[in-house]
N, C-alpha and C positions, 0 to 999 in steps of 0.2 A: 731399418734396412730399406732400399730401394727398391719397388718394384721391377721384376726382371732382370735384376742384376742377379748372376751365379758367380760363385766362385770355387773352383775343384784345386785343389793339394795334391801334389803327387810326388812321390821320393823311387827312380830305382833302385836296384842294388848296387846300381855304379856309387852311389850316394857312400855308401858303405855299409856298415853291421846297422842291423834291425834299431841298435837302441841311435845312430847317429842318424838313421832316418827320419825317425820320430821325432828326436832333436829337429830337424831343422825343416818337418813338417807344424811343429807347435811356433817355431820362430818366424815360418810364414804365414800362417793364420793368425799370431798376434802381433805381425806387423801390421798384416791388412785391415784386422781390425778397426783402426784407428782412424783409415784412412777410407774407410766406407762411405760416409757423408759425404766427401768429394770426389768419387768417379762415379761417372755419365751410365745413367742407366741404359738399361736394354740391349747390356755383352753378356756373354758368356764367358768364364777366364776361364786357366789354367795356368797355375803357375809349379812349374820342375822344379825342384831342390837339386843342386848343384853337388858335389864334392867338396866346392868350398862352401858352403852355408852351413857345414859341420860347425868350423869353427869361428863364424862369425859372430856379433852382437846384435842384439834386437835393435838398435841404431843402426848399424852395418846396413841390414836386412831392408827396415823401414827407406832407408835412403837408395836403396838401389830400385824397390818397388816404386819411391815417389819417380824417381829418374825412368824408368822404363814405364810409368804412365802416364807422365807428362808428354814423353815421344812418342808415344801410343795416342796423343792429343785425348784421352781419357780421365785426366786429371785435372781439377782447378788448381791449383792453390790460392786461390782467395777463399775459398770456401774452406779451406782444412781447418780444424781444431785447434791444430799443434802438433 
């Protein structure tokens, strides 16, 4: 992991019931996963879970984080994994 990079999860109840939160707190932690190696140290995140990231896919997810961290100019993708 990168020095000085954090990254916080968070689901309200708007999100919906305790178990769809947790859902789509575990789907945003194992999108970002992946994608650690290629954003820019020394931020802070946070990333909200949505209503719809209930029922989304870990692809779904994965691609919306690349998309909002590329316009965030926080992302490479030359450096990504995969």
């Amino acid at each position: 992991m990168k020095d000085h990079l954090k990254i916080g999860v968070t689901a309200g109840k708007t999100t919906g019931t305790a178990v769809h939160r947790n859902r789509a707190k575990r789907l945003l932690r194992e999108a970002m996963r992946t994608l650690i190696p290629s954003i820019a140290s020394g931020w802070d995140l946070i990333l909200i879970a949505r209503p719809a990231l209930v029922t989304a896919t870990l692809e779904d997810t994965r691609s919306a984080l690349i998309n909002v961290l590329t316009r965030a100019r926080l992302f490479s993708a030359d450096e990504s994994s995969g």
